[in-house]
C-alpha positions as CSV (number, residue, x, y, z in Angstrom):
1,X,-78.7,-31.0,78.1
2,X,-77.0,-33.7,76.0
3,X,-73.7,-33.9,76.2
4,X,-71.8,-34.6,72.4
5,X,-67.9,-34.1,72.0
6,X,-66.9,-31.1,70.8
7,X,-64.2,-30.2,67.9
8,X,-63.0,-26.5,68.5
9,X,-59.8,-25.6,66.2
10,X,-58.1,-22.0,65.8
11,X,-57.1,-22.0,62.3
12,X,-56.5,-18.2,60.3
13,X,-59.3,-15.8,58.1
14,X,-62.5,-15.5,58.7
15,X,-65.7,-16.6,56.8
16,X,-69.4,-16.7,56.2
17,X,-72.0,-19.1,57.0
18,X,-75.3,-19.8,57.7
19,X,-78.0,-21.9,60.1
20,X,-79.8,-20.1,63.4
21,X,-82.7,-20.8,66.1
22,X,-83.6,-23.0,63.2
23,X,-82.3,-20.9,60.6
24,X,-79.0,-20.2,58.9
25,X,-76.5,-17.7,58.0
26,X,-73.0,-16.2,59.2
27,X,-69.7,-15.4,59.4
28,X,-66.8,-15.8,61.9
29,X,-63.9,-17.5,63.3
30,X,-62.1,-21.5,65.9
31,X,-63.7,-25.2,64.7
32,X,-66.0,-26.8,67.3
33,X,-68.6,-29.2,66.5
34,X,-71.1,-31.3,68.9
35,X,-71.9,-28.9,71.4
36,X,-72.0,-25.7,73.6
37,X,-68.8,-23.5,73.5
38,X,-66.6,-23.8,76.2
39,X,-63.5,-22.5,74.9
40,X,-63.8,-18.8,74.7
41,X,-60.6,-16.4,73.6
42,X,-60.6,-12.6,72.7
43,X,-61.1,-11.5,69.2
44,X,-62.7,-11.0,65.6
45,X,-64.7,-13.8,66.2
46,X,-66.2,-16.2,69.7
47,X,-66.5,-17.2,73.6
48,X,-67.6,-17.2,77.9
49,X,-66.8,-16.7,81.4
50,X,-67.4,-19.5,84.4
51,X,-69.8,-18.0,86.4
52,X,-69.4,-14.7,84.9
53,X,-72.1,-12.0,85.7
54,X,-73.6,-11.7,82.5
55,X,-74.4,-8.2,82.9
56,X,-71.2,-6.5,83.0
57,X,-68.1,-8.1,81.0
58,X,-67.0,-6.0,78.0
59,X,-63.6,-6.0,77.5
60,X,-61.4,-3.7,75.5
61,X,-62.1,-4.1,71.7
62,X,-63.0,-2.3,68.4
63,X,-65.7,0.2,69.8
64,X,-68.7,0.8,67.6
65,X,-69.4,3.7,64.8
66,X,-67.0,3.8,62.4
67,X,-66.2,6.3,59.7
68,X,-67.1,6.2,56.7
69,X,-64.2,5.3,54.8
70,X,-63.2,2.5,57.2
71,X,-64.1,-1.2,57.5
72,X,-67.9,-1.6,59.3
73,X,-67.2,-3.5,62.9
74,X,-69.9,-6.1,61.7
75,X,-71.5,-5.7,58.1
76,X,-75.3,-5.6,58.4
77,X,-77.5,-8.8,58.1
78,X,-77.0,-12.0,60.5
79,X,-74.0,-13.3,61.7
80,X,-72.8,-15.9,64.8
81,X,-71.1,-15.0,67.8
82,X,-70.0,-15.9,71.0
83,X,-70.9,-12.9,74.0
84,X,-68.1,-12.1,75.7
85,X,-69.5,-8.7,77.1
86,X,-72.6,-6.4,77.8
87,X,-72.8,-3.6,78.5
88,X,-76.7,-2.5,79.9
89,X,-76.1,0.9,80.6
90,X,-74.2,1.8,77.6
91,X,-76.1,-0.2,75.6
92,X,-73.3,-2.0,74.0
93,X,-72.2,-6.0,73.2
94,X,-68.8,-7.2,73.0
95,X,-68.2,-10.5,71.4
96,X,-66.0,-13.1,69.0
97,X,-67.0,-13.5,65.2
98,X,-67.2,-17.0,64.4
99,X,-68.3,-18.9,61.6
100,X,-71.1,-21.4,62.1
101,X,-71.0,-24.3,59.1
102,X,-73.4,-27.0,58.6
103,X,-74.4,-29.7,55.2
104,X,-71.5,-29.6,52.6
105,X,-69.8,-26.5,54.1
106,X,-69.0,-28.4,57.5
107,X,-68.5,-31.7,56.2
108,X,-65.8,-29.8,53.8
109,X,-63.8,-28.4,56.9
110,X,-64.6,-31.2,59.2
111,X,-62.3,-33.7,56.4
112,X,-59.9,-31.2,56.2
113,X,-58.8,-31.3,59.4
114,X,-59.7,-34.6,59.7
115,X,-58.7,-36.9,57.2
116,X,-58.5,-39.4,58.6
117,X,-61.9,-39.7,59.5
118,X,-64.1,-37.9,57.1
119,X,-67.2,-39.3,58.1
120,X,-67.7,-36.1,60.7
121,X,-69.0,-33.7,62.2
122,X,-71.1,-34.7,64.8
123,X,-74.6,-33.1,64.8
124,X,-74.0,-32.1,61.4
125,X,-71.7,-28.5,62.3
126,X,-68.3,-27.0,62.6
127,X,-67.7,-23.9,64.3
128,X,-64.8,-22.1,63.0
129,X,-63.4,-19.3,65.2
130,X,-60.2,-18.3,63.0
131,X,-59.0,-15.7,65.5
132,X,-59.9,-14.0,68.9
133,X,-60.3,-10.2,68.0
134,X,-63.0,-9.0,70.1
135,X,-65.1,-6.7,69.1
136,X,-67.9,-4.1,70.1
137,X,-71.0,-2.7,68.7
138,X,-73.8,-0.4,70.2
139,X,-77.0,-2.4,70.8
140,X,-80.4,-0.8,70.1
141,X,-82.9,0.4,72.9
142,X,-85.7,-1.8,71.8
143,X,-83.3,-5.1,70.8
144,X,-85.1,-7.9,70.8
145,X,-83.1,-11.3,73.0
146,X,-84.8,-14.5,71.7
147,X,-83.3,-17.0,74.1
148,X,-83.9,-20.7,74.5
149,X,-86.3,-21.7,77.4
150,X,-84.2,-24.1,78.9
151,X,-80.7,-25.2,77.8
152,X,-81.0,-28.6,76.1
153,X,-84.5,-27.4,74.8
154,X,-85.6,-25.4,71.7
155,X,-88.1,-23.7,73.5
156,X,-87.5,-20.1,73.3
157,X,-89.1,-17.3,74.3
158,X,-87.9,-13.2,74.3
159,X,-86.7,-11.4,76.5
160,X,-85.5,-7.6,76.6
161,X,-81.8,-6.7,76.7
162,X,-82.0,-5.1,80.0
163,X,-83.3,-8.7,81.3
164,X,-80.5,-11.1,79.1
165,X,-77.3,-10.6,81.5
166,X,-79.3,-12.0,84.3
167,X,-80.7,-14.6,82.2
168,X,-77.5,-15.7,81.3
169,X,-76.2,-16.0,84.9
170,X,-79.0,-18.4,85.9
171,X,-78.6,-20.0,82.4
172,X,-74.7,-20.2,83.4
173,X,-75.0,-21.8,86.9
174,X,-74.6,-25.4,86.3
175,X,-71.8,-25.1,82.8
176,X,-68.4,-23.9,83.1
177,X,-67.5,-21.5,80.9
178,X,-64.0,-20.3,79.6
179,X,-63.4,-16.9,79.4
180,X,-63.6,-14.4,78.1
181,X,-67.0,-15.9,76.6
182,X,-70.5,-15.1,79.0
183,X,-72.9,-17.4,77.2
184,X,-72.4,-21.2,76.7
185,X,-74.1,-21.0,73.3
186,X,-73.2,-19.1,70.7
187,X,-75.9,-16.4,69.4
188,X,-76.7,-15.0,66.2
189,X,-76.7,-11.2,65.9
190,X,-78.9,-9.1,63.7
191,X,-77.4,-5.7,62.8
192,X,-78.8,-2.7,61.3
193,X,-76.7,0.6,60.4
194,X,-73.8,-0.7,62.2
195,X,-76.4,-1.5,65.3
196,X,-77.3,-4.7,67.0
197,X,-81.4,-4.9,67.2
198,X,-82.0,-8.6,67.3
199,X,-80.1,-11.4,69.4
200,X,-81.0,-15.1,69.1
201,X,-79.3,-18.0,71.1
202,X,-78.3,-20.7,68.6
203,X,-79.8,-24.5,70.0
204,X,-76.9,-27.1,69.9
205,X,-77.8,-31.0,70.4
């Protein structure tokens, strides 16, 4: 996979942007551009864990199904994340909002925290990861994973999400990841009624 430098950044807030598997659209949190995430905290928005088993990291955070009156865990639609957790036997994700920011919206952040050389980002993207709340949300039985084929490629194909821990070991094997974060990309996550039913690994040049 080709290397490019990466920006990562912890500033405050969250926000929403947009761009996927070759999409766009999301919401989230620290600034990174260039390439996978290695930096990976705990939090309301994105990260990974070196050689972390996949299958089994969820660590404490905001658990899923809240009432009516309060705040939803993840409003419904598409937004990006980093995986720090799943869980394949109670069915449930844990991960870190981010925001993922490409055309004007990058180049707006990229300048400024970089003014002095506003000709950035690299690649065209900023992640923003404004803080490390983790949080959790129930995944549903027939969740669709579509995952890239090989890391550096945009090949993807789908996978259950019974199979994606596993997946993301071998995908794992040869990065190092920071933890808490279990994926070197970040993912997009579909939600529905306050449940996950679609995850899609995010390509990074």
């Amino acid at each position: 996979m080709k290397r490019v430098d990466m920006w990562i950044r912890a500033v405050g807030g969250a926000a929403v942007l947009a761009l996927a598997l070759g999409g766009a659209a999301g919401c989230g949190g620290s600034a990174t551009t260039g390439k996978p995430a290695t930096e990976q905290p705990a939090s309301t928005g994105t990260d990974a864990v070196p050689g972390a088993t996949a299958a089994t990291t969820a660590p404490a955070a905001t658990t899923a199904g809240p009432s009516a009156d309060a705040s939803p865990v993840l409003a419904d639609g598409r937004s990006p994340v980093y995986l720090t957790g799943l869980d394949t036997t109670g069915n449930t994700v844990t991960f870190d909002l981010i925001e993922f920011l490409t055309g004007d919206a990058a180049k707006a952040e990229w300048k400024k925290e970089h003014p002095e050389n506003p000709d950035g980002p690299d690649n065209d993207y900023v992640i923003v990861n404004r803080n490390k709340r983790l949080r959790t949300l129930p995944v549903a039985a027939d969740a669709q994973c579509v995952v890239l084929s090989t890391l550096g490629g945009t090949d993807t194909k789908t996978i259950s999400f019974a199979a994606l821990p596993a997946f993301l070991e071998q995908q794992n094997k040869e990065t190092a990841l920071t933890p808490p974060a279990i994926a070197v990309l970040p993912f997009w996550l579909t939600v529905r009624h306050g449940t996950v039913v679609r995850f899609e690994e995010q390509f990074l040049p």
